[in-house]
N, C-alpha and C positions, 0 to 999 in steps of 0.2 A: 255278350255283345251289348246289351243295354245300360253299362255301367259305364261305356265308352263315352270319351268327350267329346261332342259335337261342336258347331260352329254351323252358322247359318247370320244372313241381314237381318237387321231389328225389324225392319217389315214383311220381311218372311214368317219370322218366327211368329211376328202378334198376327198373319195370315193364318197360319200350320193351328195357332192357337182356338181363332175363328172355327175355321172349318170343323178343331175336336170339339167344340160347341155347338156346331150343329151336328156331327155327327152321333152326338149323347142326347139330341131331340128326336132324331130317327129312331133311335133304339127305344126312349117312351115310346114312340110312336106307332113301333111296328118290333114288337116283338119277336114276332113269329118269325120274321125275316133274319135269321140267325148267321145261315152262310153267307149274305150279302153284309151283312156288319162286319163278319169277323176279315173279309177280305178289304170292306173301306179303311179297316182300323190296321191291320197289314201296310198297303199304301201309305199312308199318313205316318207310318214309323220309321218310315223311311228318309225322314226330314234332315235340313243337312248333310255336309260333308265332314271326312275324319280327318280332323288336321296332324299330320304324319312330317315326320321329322323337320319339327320349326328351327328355328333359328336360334334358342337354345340349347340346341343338339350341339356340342362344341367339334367342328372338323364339319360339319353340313356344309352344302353350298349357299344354305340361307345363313349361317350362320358367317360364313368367309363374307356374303355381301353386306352384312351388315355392319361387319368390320369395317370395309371399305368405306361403305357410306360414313359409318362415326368417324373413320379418320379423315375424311374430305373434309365434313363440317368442321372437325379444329382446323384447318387447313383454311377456310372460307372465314371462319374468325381471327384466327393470329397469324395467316400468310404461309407462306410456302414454308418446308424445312429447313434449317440450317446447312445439319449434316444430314448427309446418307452414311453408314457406316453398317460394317459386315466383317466378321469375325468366325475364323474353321476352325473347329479343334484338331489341338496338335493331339497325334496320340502317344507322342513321345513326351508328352510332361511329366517328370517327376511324380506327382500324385496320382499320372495312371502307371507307368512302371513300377513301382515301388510297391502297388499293390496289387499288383497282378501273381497269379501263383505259378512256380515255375512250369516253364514247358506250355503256356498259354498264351494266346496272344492276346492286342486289347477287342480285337473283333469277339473275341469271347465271352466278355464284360463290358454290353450293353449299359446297362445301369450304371458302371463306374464310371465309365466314359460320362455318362449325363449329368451327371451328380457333377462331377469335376468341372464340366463345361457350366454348370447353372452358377459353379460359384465363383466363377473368372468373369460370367458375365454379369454377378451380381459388385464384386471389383470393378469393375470397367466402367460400370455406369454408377458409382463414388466418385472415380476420380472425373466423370465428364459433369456430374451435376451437383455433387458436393463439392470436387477439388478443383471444376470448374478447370482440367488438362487443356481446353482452347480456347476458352476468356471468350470474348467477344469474337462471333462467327465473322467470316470475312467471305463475301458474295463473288460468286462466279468464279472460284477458283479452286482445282482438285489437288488434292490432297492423295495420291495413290501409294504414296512411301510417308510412312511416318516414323523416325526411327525413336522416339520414346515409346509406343505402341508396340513396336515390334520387340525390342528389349526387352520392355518389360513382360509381355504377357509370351514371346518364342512363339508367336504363332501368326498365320495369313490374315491381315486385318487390312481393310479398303477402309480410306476415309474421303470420303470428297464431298465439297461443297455442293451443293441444292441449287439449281438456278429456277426453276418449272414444278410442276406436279407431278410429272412425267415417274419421281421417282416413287412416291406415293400408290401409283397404280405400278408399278411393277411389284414393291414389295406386297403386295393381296393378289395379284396376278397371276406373278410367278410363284415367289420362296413359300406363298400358301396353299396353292394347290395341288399339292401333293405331287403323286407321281400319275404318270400317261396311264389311261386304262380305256378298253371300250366293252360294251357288255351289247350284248348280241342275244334276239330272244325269235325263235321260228313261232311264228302264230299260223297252226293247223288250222283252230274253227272257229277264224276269222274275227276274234275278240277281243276286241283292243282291253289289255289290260294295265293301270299305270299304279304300281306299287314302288313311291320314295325310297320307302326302308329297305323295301328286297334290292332296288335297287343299288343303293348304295353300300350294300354289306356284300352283295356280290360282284360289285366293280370296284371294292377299294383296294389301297394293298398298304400295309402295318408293318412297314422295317420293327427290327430286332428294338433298334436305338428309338423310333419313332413311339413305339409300345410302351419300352421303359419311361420313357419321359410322361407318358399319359400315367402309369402308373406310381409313378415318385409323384404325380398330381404336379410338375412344374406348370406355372404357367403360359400362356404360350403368345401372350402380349399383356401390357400394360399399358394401363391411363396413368397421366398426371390430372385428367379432369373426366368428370363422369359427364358421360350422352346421354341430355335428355330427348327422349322422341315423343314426338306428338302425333298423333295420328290425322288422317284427316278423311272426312266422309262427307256424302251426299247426304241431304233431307233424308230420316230414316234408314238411311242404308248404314248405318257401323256396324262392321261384326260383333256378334254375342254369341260367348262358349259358353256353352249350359251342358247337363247330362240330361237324357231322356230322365224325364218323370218332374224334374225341376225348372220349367220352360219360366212358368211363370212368376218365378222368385229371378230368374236370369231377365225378365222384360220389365220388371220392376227396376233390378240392379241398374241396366242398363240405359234407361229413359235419356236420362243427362248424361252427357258427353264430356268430353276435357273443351271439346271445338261451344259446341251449345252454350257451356258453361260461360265459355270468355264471352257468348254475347251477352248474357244475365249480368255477367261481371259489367259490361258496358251499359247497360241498362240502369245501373242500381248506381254506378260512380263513375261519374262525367271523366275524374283527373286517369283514367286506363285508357281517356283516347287517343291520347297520343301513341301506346304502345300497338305493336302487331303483333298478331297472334301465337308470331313463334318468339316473341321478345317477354310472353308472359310469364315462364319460369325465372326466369333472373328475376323477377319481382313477387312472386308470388310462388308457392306452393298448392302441389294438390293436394284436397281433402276427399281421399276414395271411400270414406265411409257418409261424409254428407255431400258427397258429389257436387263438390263445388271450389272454386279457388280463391286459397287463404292469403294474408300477404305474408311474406317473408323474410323472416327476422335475421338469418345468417346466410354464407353459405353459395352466394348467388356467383362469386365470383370463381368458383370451382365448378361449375356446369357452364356445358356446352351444347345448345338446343339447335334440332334441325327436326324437319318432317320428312316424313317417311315419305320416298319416294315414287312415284305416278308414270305408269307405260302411256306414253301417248293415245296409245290406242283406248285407253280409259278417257275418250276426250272430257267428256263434262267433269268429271273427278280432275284430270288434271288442270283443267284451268280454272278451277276452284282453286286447285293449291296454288297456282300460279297467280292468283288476286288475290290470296291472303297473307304475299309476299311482299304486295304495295299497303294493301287496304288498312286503315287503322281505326280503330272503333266500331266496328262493324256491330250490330246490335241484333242481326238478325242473314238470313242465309239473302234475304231480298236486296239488303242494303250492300252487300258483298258483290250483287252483279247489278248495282246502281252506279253511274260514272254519270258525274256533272246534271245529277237533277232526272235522268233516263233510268227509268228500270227496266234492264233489257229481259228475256224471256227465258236465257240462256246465260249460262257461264262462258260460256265459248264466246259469244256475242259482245258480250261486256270485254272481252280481251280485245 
C-alpha cells in the first residue's frame, strides 16, 4: 500500500508536511509516550487520495471526456467540421470471404473482420486528405448517397455536410460510449463505498470485435494536431502526485506551475503582454525540468491549446479560468482579479 500514488493540494501536502514536523518534536519530546505517536503517525499516513482510473486509461469516462474537450477546442480554433462521415463494414468483402475457412461464418473472425475494416478505413481517408475525393467542402448541404463511395469501397457509408457542433457531440456521445450497462450494488452496513476500477470492470461489456481491435492495438481516433492542456489552479492549490516517503522532493518539484510561470514570464519580458495565458504554448515551450517557459523555435502551428475545464460549482476556480480568458499580462494571481485600477477580493467579484 505505501508504494501507491497519491495526490493531494500543494498546500495540503506542505500542511501534512508541517504537522510530520511537529509530530518528530513530540516523539524527542516524549518518548515514553509510544502508543500515542504511533496512532498520530497512523492518522497522518493517511494523506491524500488514490487517483484511480485517470484519463489515460483509454475507454474511461475521463478518458471519452477528454476527447470531447480536445475535439471542441479544434473546433473553437478552425470552426465547425466540414464533413461528418460514417462507414459499416461489409462482411461480404472479398478480403473477409476469401479468408474465412469453410463452414465459418465472418462472426467467427473477429480479428479479420478488424484488420480489414482498419484498412479500408486507412484507404478512405487517402483518398479524402491525400486525393482530396471532395475538393473544397460545400456548407449546409447533405450528402447521404454518394455513389463514388459506395462503388468503391460496396459498403453503408453517410456523408453529409456539418452545419453546427451538434455533430461533434454526438460522435463522443453516442459512437463512443460504448454499450447501455447499469451496475447495481446492496449496501448492508451502510458504507458508502466508491471504487472507479471495480466499477468500471464490472459494468462494462467487450464485444468479440470491440476486444480484437484493442488487441491488434488499432487506434481508436486520430489528431492532425496535438492538444495542449493547461491546467489551471488557485493560490497553492495545484495538485501534486507524489508516493508516501517522497513528499518533499514532490513540494519542491511542484512550487512553480505552468500558470505561476506565465506570470514570472510576464514579469521578466514586457513583449508576453500582449499574449493570454492560454495563447502561451504557440509561442513558447515548457521547460519541466527548470520549471519554466522557453520560447519556441518550431512547431507552434500544429498545437492546439485549451484549459481544462471548471464545474461551476468550483466558483472561485472557475472564474479564475474565466479571466485568464480576457486577461493578458497578468504578473501575478492579484493582477488577474484587478479590472480598471480595482483589486477586488475575489475572482468571482472581478467577473
Amino acid at each position: 500500500m505505501n508504494d501507491r500514488l497519491r495526490a493531494a493540494e500543494y498546500v495540503g501536502l506542505a500542511d501534512y508536511l508541517q504537522l510530520r514536523i511537529q509530530l518528530a518534536k513530540q516523539r524527542q519530546n516524549n518518548d515514553d509516550n509510544e502508543d500515542d505517536t504511533d496512532e498520530e503517525d497512523e492518522e497522518a499516513a493517511t494523506l491524500g487520495k488514490m487517483v484511480i482510473l485517470p484519463s489515460t486509461f483509454v475507454g474511461s469516462p475521463r478518458h471519452q471526456q477528454q476527447l470531447y474537450q480536445d475535439a471542441m477546442a479544434v473546433v473553437a480554433r478552425f470552426g465547425i467540421p466540414s464533413i461528418f462521415l460514417t462507414m459499416i463494414t461489409n462482411t461480404h468483402w472479398p478480403e473477409i470471404v476469401d479468408n474465412i475457412p469453410r463452414g465459418h461464418s465472418a462472426a467467427d473472425h473477429p480479428s479479420l473482420i478488424d484488420r480489414v475494416f482498419n484498412c479500408k478505413v486507412q484507404e478512405l481517408l487517402d483518398d479524402m486528405l491525400q486525393s482530396q475525393i471532395f475538393g473544397e467542402p460545400v456548407a449546409n448541404l447533405n450528402y447521404p448517397y454518394n455513389p463514388y463511395l459506395l462503388l468503391k469501397y460496396k459498403a453503408h457509408i453517410n456523408v453529409e455536410s456539418c452545419g453546427t457542433i451538434q455533430s461533434v457531440k454526438y460522435l463522443y456521445k453516442y459512437l463512443f460510449k460504448s454499450s447501455d450497462r447499469a451496475l447495481l450494488q446492496i449496501n448492508v452496513r451502510n458504507i458508502i463505498e466508491y471504487n472507479e476500477i471495480e466499477n468500471f470492470l464490472n459494468g462494462r461489456y467487450m464485444s468479440p470485435l470491440g476486444a480484437c481491435w484493442h488487441i491488434n492495438e488499432f487506434p481508436m481516433h486520430r489528431n492532425t494536431h496535438t492538444v495542449y492542456r493547461l491546467f489551471v489552479h488557485l493560490p497553492n492549490r495545484q495538485i501534486v502526485r507524489f508516493r508516501p516517503g517522497f513528499e518533499h522532493q514532490a513540494i519542491e518539484r511542484n512550487e512553480v506551475t505552468k500558470l505561476t510561470a506565465w506570470f514570472i514570464l510576464n514579469q521578466n519580458d514586457p513583449n508576453v503582454h500582449q499574449h493570454l495565458y492560454i495563447d502561451i504554448p504557440y509561442f513558447y515551450v515548457w521547460n519541466a525540468r527548470e520549471r519554466r517557459w522557453t520560447v519556441r523555435q518550431r512547431g507552434g502551428d500544429k498545437i492546439v491549446v485549451r484549459m481544462y475545464s471548471v464545474h461551476i460549482r468550483n466558483q472561485e476556480l472557475y472564474y479564475l479560468r474565466l479571466l485568464l480568458l480576457h486577461v493578458r499580462g497578468a504578473r501575478s494571481y492579484e493582477e488577474v482579479r484587478t479590472v480598471n485600477g480595482v483589486i477586488y477580493e475575489t475572482f468571482k467579484e472581478a467577473c
